[in-house]
C-alpha positions in Angstrom: 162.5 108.2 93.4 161.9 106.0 90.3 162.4 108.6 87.9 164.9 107.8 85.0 165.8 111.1 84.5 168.5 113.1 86.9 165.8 115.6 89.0 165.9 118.7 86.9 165.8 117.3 84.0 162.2 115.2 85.4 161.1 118.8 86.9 161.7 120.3 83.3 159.9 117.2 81.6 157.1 117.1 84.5 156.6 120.9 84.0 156.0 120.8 80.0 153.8 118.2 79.8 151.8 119.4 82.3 151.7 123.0 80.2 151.6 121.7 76.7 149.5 119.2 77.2 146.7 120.2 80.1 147.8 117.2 81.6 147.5 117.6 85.6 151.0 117.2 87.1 150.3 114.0 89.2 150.0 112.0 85.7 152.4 114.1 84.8 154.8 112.6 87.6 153.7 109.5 87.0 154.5 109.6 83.3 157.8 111.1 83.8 158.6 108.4 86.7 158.1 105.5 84.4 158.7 107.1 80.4 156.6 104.6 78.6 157.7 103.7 75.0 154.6 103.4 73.3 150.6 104.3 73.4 149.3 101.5 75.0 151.9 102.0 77.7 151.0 105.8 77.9 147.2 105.4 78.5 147.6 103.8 81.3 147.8 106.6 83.4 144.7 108.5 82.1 141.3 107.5 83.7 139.2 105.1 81.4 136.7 107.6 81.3 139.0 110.4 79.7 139.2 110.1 75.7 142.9 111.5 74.9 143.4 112.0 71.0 146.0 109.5 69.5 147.5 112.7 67.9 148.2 113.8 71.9 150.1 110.7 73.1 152.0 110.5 70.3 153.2 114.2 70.3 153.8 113.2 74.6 156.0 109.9 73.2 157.8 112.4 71.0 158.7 115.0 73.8 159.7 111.7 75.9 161.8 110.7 73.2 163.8 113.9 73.7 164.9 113.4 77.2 165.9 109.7 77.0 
């Protein structure tokens, strides 16, 4: 496990972007597992072909922030 976060604390995180976001839980994971710090490090879990509003990933940075 890579996760930076103890295990519920990553289920909780995992679980609310996936919700609040419609964001499918693999990226989810994925995001969770390594927290990026910043949009450019965020889009690369999303497909190229998949347009995610700046708005979004900064609102998903913010909830990150939370759980550092």
């Amino acid at each position: 496990m890579f996760s930076k976060l103890d295990g519920e604390k990553a289920k909780e995180l995992t679980k609310r972007i996936s919700e609040e976001f419609d964001i499918g839980i693999k990226e989810a994971v994925q995001i969770v597992n390594c927290m990026p710090k910043s949009v450019e490090e965020l889009r690369v879990f999303f497909p190229r072909h998949k347009v995610i509003e700046p708005e979004k990933l900064e609102k998903i940075l913010k909830l990150l922030d939370e759980y550092r």
